[in-house]
VEXGU-171944 format. One record per residue (C-alpha): x, y, z. Coordinates in pm, 1 decimal, decimal comma. Example, Ala and Ser with C-alpha at 12.3 -4.5 7.8 and 13.67 -1.06 7.14 Angstrom:
BEGIN
        x        y        z
   1230,0   -450,0    780,0
   1367,0   -106,0    714,0
This chain:
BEGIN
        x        y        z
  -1001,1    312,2   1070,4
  -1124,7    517,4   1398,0
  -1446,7    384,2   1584,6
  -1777,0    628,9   1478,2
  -2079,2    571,0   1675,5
  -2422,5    716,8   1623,6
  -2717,3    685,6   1806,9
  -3104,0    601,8   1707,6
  -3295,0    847,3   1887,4
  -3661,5    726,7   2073,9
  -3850,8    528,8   1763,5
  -4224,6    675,8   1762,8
  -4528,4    442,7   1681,5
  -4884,4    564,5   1553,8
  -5056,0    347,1   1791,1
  -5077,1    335,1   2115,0
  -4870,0     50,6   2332,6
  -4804,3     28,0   2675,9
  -4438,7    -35,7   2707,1
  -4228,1    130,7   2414,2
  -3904,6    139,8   2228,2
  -3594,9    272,0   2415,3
  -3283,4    456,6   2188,2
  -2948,5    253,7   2080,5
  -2634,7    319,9   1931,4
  -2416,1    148,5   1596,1
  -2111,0    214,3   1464,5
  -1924,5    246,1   1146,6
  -1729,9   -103,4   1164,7
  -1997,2   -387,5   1077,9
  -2332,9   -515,9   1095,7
  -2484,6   -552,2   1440,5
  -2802,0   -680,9   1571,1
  -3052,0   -408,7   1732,7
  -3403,2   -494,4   1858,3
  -3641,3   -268,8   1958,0
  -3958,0   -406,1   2240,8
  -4315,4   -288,9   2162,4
  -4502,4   -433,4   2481,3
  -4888,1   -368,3   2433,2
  -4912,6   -252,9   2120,4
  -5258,3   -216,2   1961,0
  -5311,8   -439,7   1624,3
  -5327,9   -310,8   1260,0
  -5181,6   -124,8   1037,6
  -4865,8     39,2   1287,2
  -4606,0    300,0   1135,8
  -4245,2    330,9   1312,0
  -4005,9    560,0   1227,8
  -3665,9    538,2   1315,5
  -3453,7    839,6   1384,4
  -3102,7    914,2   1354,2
  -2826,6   1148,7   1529,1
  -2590,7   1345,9   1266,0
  -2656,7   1333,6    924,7
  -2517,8   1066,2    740,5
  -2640,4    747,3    536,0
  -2729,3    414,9    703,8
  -2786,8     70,6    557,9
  -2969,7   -164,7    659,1
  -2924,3   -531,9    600,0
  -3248,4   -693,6    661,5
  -3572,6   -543,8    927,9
  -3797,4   -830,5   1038,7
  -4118,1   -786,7   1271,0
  -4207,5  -1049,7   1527,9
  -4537,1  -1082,4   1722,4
  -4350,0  -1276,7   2037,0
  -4240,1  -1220,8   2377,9
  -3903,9  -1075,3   2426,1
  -3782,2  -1377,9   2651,8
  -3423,1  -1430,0   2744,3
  -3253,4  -1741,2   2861,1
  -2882,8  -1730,4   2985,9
  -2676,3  -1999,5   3089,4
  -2397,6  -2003,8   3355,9
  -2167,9  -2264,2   3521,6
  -2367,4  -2356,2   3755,1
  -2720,5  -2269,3   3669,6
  -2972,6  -2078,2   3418,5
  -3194,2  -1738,6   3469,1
  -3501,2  -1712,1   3222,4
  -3678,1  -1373,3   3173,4
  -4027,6  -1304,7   3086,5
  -4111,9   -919,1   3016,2
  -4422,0   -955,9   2819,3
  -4756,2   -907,3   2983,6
  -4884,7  -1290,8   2991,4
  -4735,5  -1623,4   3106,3
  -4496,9  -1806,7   2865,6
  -4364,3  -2151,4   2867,7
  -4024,3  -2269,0   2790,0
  -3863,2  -2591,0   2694,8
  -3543,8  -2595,5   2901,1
  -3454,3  -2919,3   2704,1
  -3440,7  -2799,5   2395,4
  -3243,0  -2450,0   2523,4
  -3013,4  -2605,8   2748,9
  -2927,8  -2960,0   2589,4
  -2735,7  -3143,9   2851,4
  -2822,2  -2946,7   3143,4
  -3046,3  -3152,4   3422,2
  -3125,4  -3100,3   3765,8
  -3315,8  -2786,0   3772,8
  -3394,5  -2668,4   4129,7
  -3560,6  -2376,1   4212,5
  -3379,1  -2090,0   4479,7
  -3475,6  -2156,7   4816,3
  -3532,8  -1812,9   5056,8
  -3636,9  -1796,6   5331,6
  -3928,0  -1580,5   5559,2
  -3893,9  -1246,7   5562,8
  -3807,0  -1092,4   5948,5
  -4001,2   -775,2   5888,2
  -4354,8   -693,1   5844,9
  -4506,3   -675,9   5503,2
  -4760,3   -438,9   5435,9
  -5050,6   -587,4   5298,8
  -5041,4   -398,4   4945,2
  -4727,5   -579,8   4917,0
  -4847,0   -927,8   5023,5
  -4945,1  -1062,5   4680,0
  -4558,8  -1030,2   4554,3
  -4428,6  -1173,0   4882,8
  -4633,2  -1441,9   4847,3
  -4498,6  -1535,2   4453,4
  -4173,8  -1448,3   4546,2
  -4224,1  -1720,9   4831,7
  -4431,3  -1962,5   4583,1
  -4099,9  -1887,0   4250,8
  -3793,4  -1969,2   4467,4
  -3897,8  -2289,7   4717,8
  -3648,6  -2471,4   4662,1
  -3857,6  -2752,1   4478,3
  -3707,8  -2954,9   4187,8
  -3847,4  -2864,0   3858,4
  -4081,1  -3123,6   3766,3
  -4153,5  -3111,1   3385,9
  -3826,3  -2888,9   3256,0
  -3999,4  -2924,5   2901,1
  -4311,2  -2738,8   3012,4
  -4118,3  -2438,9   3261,6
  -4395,3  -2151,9   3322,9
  -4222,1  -1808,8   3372,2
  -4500,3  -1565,0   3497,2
  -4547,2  -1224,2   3326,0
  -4329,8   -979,4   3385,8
  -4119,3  -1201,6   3639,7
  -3747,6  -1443,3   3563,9
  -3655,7  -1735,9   3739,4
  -3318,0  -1809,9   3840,8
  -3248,4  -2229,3   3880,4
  -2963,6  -2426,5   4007,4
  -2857,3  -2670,6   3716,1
  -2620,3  -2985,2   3662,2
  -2262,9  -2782,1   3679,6
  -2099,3  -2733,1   3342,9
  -1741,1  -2677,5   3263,4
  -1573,8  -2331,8   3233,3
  -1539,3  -2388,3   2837,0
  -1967,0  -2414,2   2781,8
  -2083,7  -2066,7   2636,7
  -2371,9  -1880,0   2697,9
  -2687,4  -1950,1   2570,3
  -2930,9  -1716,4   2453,6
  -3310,4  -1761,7   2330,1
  -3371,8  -1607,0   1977,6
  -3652,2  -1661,0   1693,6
  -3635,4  -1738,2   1346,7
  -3817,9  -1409,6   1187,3
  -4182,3  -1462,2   1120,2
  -4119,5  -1178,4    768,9
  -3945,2  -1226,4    544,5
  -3606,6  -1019,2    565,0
  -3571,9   -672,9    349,9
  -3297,7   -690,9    139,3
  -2991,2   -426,3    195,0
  -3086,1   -119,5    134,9
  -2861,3    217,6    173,2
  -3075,5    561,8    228,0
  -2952,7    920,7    357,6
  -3083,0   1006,9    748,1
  -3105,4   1325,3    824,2
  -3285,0   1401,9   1165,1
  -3581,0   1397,7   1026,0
  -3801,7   1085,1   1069,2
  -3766,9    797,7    806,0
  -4125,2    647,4    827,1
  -4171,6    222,5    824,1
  -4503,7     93,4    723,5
  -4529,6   -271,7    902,8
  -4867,1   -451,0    952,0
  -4887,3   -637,2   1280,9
  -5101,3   -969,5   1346,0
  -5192,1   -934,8   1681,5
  -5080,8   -811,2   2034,2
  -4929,7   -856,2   2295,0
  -4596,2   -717,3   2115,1
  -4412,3   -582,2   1772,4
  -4085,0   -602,2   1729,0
  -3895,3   -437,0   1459,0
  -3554,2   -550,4   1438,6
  -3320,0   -377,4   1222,8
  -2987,4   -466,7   1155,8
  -2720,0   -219,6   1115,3
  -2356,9   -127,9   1111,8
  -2234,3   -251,7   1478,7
  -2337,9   -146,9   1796,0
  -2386,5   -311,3   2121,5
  -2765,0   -461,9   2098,4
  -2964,0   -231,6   2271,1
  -3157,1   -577,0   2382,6
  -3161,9   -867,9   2333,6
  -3279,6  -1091,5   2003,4
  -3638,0  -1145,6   1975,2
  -3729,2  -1503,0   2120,2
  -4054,4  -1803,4   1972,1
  -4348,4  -1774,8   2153,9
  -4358,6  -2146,2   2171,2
  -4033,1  -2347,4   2022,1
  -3709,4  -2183,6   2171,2
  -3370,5  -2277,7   1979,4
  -3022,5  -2232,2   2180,7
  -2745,3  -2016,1   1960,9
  -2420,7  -2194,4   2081,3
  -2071,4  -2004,1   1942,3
  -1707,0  -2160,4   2052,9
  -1599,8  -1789,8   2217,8
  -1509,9  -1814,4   2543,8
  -1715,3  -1816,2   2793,9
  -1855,6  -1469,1   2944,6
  -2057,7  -1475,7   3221,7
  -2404,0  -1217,9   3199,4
  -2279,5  -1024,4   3505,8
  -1956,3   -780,1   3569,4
  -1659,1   -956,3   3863,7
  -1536,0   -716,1   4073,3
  -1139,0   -615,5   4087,8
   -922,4   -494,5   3757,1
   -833,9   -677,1   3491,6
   -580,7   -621,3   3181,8
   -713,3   -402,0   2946,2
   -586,9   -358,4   2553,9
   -339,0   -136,4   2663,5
   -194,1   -373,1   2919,2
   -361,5   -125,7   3222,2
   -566,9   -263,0   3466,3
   -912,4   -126,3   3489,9
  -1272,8   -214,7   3675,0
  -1565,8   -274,1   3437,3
  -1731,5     97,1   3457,0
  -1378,1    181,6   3245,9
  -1530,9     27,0   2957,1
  -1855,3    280,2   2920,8
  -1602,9    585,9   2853,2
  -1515,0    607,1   2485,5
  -1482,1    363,8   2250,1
  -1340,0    134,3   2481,4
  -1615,5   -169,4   2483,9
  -1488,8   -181,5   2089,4
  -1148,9   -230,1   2191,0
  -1200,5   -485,5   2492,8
  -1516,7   -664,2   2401,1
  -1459,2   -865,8   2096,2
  -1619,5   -631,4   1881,3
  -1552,4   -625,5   1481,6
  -1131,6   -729,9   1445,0
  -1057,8   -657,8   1760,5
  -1023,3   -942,1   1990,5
  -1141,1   -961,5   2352,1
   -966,1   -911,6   2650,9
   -933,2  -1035,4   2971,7
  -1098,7   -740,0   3118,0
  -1416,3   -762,8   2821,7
  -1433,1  -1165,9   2985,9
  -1492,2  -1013,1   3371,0
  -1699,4   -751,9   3276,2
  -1988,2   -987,7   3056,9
  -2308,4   -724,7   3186,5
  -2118,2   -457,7   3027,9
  -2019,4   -565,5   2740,0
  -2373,0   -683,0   2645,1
Protein backbone atom coordinates (compact mmCIF):
# COMPACT_ATOMS: atom_id res chain seq x y z
CA UNK A 1 0.00 0.00 0.00
CA UNK A 2 1.64 3.64 -0.75
CA UNK A 3 3.17 5.60 2.32
CA UNK A 4 0.43 8.63 3.50
CA UNK A 5 1.75 11.01 5.94
CA UNK A 6 -0.09 13.74 7.76
CA UNK A 7 1.01 16.18 9.99
CA UNK A 8 -0.30 17.47 13.64
CA UNK A 9 -0.27 21.05 13.36
CA UNK A 10 1.11 23.36 16.69
CA UNK A 11 -1.08 21.72 19.80
CA UNK A 12 -2.55 24.89 21.78
CA UNK A 13 -2.85 24.81 25.68
CA UNK A 14 -5.27 27.09 27.86
CA UNK A 15 -2.59 27.87 30.21
CA UNK A 16 0.22 29.48 30.02
CA UNK A 17 3.84 27.48 29.89
CA UNK A 18 7.05 28.60 29.06
CA UNK A 19 8.39 26.17 26.58
CA UNK A 20 5.55 24.56 24.31
CA UNK A 21 4.59 21.79 22.00
CA UNK A 22 6.27 21.70 18.54
CA UNK A 23 4.13 19.93 15.28
CA UNK A 24 4.84 16.11 14.09
CA UNK A 25 3.92 13.95 11.45
CA UNK A 26 2.27 9.92 11.27
CA UNK A 27 1.48 7.89 8.67
CA UNK A 28 -1.02 5.45 7.46
CA UNK A 29 1.14 2.13 8.09
CA UNK A 30 1.11 1.49 12.03
CA UNK A 31 1.13 2.75 15.40
CA UNK A 32 3.95 5.09 16.34
CA UNK A 33 4.99 6.78 19.42
CA UNK A 34 4.62 10.80 19.45
CA UNK A 35 5.34 12.95 22.54
CA UNK A 36 4.67 16.30 22.85
CA UNK A 37 7.06 18.67 25.77
CA UNK A 38 5.09 21.17 27.92
CA UNK A 39 8.10 22.90 29.84
CA UNK A 40 6.57 25.39 32.48
CA UNK A 41 3.29 24.76 32.38
CA UNK A 42 1.00 26.28 35.04
CA UNK A 43 -1.01 23.54 37.29
CA UNK A 44 -4.78 22.70 37.10
CA UNK A 45 -7.24 21.95 35.11
CA UNK A 46 -5.15 22.32 31.32
CA UNK A 47 -7.09 21.72 27.90
CA UNK A 48 -4.93 20.62 24.68
CA UNK A 49 -6.19 20.25 21.52
CA UNK A 50 -4.60 18.51 18.90
CA UNK A 51 -4.92 19.51 15.30
CA UNK A 52 -4.77 17.75 12.17
CA UNK A 53 -3.73 18.46 8.34
CA UNK A 54 -6.40 17.05 5.65
CA UNK A 55 -9.44 15.71 6.69
CA UNK A 56 -9.52 12.28 7.52
CA UNK A 57 -10.10 9.97 10.71
CA UNK A 58 -7.33 9.18 13.23
CA UNK A 59 -7.15 6.61 16.00
CA UNK A 60 -5.60 6.68 18.74
CA UNK A 61 -4.35 3.77 20.74
CA UNK A 62 -3.78 4.96 24.17
CA UNK A 63 -2.85 9.14 25.39
CA UNK A 64 -1.07 9.18 28.76
CA UNK A 65 0.06 12.50 30.66
CA UNK A 66 3.28 12.58 32.64
CA UNK A 67 4.41 15.28 35.13
CA UNK A 68 8.41 14.44 34.47
CA UNK A 69 11.34 15.79 32.82
CA UNK A 70 11.82 14.96 29.25
CA UNK A 71 15.41 13.38 29.88
CA UNK A 72 17.21 11.36 27.30
CA UNK A 73 20.00 8.92 27.75
CA UNK A 74 21.82 7.38 24.65
CA UNK A 75 24.38 4.92 24.58
CA UNK A 76 27.30 4.53 22.09
CA UNK A 77 30.40 2.29 21.71
CA UNK A 78 32.41 4.02 23.51
CA UNK A 79 30.52 6.26 25.82
CA UNK A 80 26.95 7.78 26.92
CA UNK A 81 25.37 11.52 26.47
CA UNK A 82 22.46 12.33 29.01
CA UNK A 83 20.12 15.31 28.35
CA UNK A 84 18.31 17.42 30.75
CA UNK A 85 15.77 20.05 29.11
CA UNK A 86 13.57 20.71 32.00
CA UNK A 87 14.06 23.81 34.06
CA UNK A 88 15.59 22.15 37.42
CA UNK A 89 18.41 19.69 38.17
CA UNK A 90 17.67 15.93 37.78
CA UNK A 91 19.54 12.94 38.88
CA UNK A 92 20.13 9.78 37.08
CA UNK A 93 21.11 6.30 37.96
CA UNK A 94 23.60 5.36 35.24
CA UNK A 95 23.56 1.80 36.81
CA UNK A 96 20.37 0.99 36.37
CA UNK A 97 20.31 2.68 32.51
CA UNK A 98 23.46 1.40 31.40
CA UNK A 99 23.87 -2.15 33.14
CA UNK A 100 27.39 -3.21 32.44
CA UNK A 101 28.83 -0.02 31.50
CA UNK A 102 31.70 1.35 34.14
CA UNK A 103 34.26 3.81 33.97
CA UNK A 104 32.49 7.00 33.49
CA UNK A 105 34.88 9.95 32.89
CA UNK A 106 33.91 13.21 32.26
CA UNK A 107 35.31 15.26 28.73
CA UNK A 108 38.32 17.03 29.44
CA UNK A 109 38.72 20.74 27.43
CA UNK A 110 40.80 22.79 27.77
CA UNK A 111 41.16 27.01 28.38
CA UNK A 112 39.75 28.97 26.05
CA UNK A 113 42.57 31.31 23.91
CA UNK A 114 40.20 34.20 23.53
CA UNK A 115 38.69 36.63 25.82
CA UNK A 116 35.34 35.99 27.34
CA UNK A 117 33.14 38.70 27.93
CA UNK A 118 32.00 38.81 31.28
CA UNK A 119 28.11 38.26 30.51
CA UNK A 120 29.36 35.09 29.24
CA UNK A 121 31.60 34.08 32.17
CA UNK A 122 29.03 32.14 34.23
CA UNK A 123 28.62 29.44 31.20
CA UNK A 124 32.39 29.34 30.64
CA UNK A 125 32.87 28.66 33.94
CA UNK A 126 30.17 25.36 34.00
CA UNK A 127 31.27 24.43 30.82
CA UNK A 128 34.87 24.36 32.52
CA UNK A 129 33.38 22.84 35.95
CA UNK A 130 30.87 19.75 33.36
CA UNK A 131 33.77 18.44 31.20
CA UNK A 132 37.17 18.22 33.66
CA UNK A 133 38.04 15.30 32.93
CA UNK A 134 37.28 13.86 36.53
CA UNK A 135 36.01 10.26 37.01
CA UNK A 136 32.45 10.08 37.97
CA UNK A 137 32.33 9.36 41.51
CA UNK A 138 28.83 8.03 42.50
CA UNK A 139 27.40 6.88 38.76
CA UNK A 140 24.12 5.97 40.80
CA UNK A 141 23.57 9.55 41.91
CA UNK A 142 24.78 11.53 38.23
CA UNK A 143 23.41 15.32 38.52
CA UNK A 144 22.65 16.73 34.99
CA UNK A 145 22.03 20.55 35.47
CA UNK A 146 18.90 22.19 33.95
CA UNK A 147 18.78 22.75 30.67
CA UNK A 148 22.43 21.30 30.08
CA UNK A 149 23.67 17.17 28.80
CA UNK A 150 26.71 15.59 29.66
CA UNK A 151 28.64 13.60 27.37
CA UNK A 152 31.04 10.69 29.38
CA UNK A 153 33.64 8.34 28.22
CA UNK A 154 32.46 4.73 29.30
CA UNK A 155 33.92 1.04 29.48
CA UNK A 156 33.92 0.30 25.44
CA UNK A 157 31.13 -1.99 24.32
CA UNK A 158 30.96 -4.15 21.30
CA UNK A 159 29.49 -3.08 17.91
CA UNK A 160 26.39 -5.56 18.52
CA UNK A 161 25.11 -3.45 22.07
CA UNK A 162 22.03 -1.23 21.01
CA UNK A 163 21.10 1.98 22.01
CA UNK A 164 19.64 2.80 25.05
CA UNK A 165 17.05 5.18 25.65
CA UNK A 166 15.37 6.56 29.03
CA UNK A 167 11.49 6.21 29.02
CA UNK A 168 8.68 6.16 31.90
CA UNK A 169 6.07 3.89 32.71
CA UNK A 170 2.80 6.31 32.30
CA UNK A 171 1.68 7.82 35.54
CA UNK A 172 -2.51 7.56 33.77
CA UNK A 173 -3.86 5.13 33.01
CA UNK A 174 -3.90 4.54 29.08
CA UNK A 175 -7.26 5.52 26.96
CA UNK A 176 -8.41 2.75 25.23
CA UNK A 177 -8.48 2.89 21.14
CA UNK A 178 -10.59 5.13 20.06
CA UNK A 179 -11.31 6.14 16.18
CA UNK A 180 -12.86 9.89 15.64
CA UNK A 181 -13.10 12.08 12.29
CA UNK A 182 -10.39 15.30 12.25
CA UNK A 183 -11.23 17.84 10.35
CA UNK A 184 -9.01 21.05 10.81
CA UNK A 185 -10.83 22.12 13.31
CA UNK A 186 -9.51 21.64 16.90
CA UNK A 187 -10.40 18.31 18.76
CA UNK A 188 -10.31 19.59 22.44
CA UNK A 189 -8.50 17.12 25.43
CA UNK A 190 -9.50 17.79 28.93
CA UNK A 191 -6.34 16.47 31.15
CA UNK A 192 -5.82 17.57 34.81
CA UNK A 193 -2.18 18.09 35.68
CA UNK A 194 -0.56 17.54 39.31
CA UNK A 195 1.99 19.93 39.35
CA UNK A 196 4.71 21.77 37.25
CA UNK A 197 7.50 21.84 36.01
CA UNK A 198 6.02 19.87 32.81
CA UNK A 199 2.84 17.99 31.01
CA UNK A 200 3.25 15.70 28.65
CA UNK A 201 0.57 14.32 26.52
CA UNK A 202 1.64 11.46 24.61
CA UNK A 203 -0.51 10.13 22.02
CA UNK A 204 0.03 7.25 20.08
CA UNK A 205 -0.87 7.05 16.54
CA UNK A 206 -0.54 5.46 13.16
CA UNK A 207 3.46 5.71 12.49
CA UNK A 208 5.50 8.53 12.22
CA UNK A 209 8.96 9.34 13.18
CA UNK A 210 8.64 10.52 17.07
CA UNK A 211 8.66 14.02 16.96
CA UNK A 212 10.78 13.49 20.44
CA UNK A 213 11.66 11.42 22.35
CA UNK A 214 9.57 9.09 25.08
CA UNK A 215 8.81 10.74 28.23
CA UNK A 216 11.49 9.69 30.95
CA UNK A 217 10.87 8.99 35.53
CA UNK A 218 11.69 11.80 37.38
CA UNK A 219 13.50 9.57 39.74
CA UNK A 220 13.82 5.62 38.66
CA UNK A 221 15.06 5.46 34.94
CA UNK A 222 14.55 1.91 33.16
CA UNK A 223 16.83 1.10 29.91
CA UNK A 224 14.54 -0.23 26.72
CA UNK A 225 17.09 -2.72 25.15
CA UNK A 226 15.77 -4.26 21.46
CA UNK A 227 18.21 -6.90 19.45
CA UNK A 228 18.19 -4.36 16.11
CA UNK A 229 21.31 -3.48 15.13
CA UNK A 230 23.04 -1.06 16.40
CA UNK A 231 22.47 2.74 15.14
CA UNK A 232 24.47 5.24 16.37
CA UNK A 233 22.36 8.85 17.49
CA UNK A 234 24.40 10.83 14.92
CA UNK A 235 24.53 10.77 10.82
CA UNK A 236 28.51 9.30 9.22
CA UNK A 237 29.50 11.12 6.50
CA UNK A 238 30.02 9.47 2.78
CA UNK A 239 27.07 7.35 0.80
CA UNK A 240 25.79 4.37 1.60
CA UNK A 241 23.40 1.72 -0.29
CA UNK A 242 20.08 2.78 -0.31
CA UNK A 243 16.76 0.41 -1.04
CA UNK A 244 17.23 0.89 -4.47
CA UNK A 245 20.83 -0.26 -4.47
CA UNK A 246 21.97 3.79 -5.11
CA UNK A 247 24.26 5.31 -3.00
CA UNK A 248 23.11 8.36 -1.20
CA UNK A 249 24.34 10.84 1.89
CA UNK A 250 21.93 11.05 4.84
CA UNK A 251 20.06 14.52 3.80
CA UNK A 252 18.61 11.93 0.83
CA UNK A 253 16.48 10.45 3.35
CA UNK A 254 14.33 13.83 4.34
CA UNK A 255 12.89 13.96 0.59
CA UNK A 256 9.80 11.80 0.27
CA UNK A 257 8.94 8.90 1.83
CA UNK A 258 12.29 7.70 1.84
CA UNK A 259 13.10 7.41 5.85
CA UNK A 260 10.01 4.67 5.47
CA UNK A 261 11.84 2.82 3.01
CA UNK A 262 15.50 2.95 4.58
CA UNK A 263 14.84 3.25 8.26
CA UNK A 264 13.24 0.14 9.47
CA UNK A 265 9.97 1.56 9.54
CA UNK A 266 6.63 -0.74 9.52
CA UNK A 267 7.69 -4.09 6.96
CA UNK A 268 10.25 -2.54 5.52
CA UNK A 269 13.61 -3.46 6.71
CA UNK A 270 16.57 -1.13 7.26
CA UNK A 271 19.30 -0.41 5.19
CA UNK A 272 22.71 0.15 5.28
CA UNK A 273 22.28 3.74 4.54
CA UNK A 274 19.14 4.05 7.53
CA UNK A 275 22.36 2.36 9.94
CA UNK A 276 24.87 5.56 8.94
CA UNK A 277 22.42 8.01 9.05
CA UNK A 278 20.97 7.15 13.04
CA UNK A 279 20.22 11.38 13.72
CA UNK A 280 18.04 11.19 10.80
CA UNK A 281 16.25 8.52 11.09
CA UNK A 282 15.21 9.41 14.68
Amino acid sequence: DEIKTRRIIDPRLNVKYETGPIRARFSNKEYSTVSFYVRGAKAGNVKMDFRFEDWDDVRFRSISVHAAPDILACEYEKGIVVVNPSLKDESLDLTKIFPGRSGYKRLKIEEPTVSIESKYMQQKNQAMEMNNGKYIGTPKNLNVPERNALFLIANEVSESSTTTTTTQPPITTPSPPATAPTPPATTPTPVTTPTPPATTPTPATTPTPPATTPTPPATTVKPITTAKPKISCVDKKGKFRTHKGSRKKCKWLRKGFNRAYNCGKGKFKITELGRACGATCA
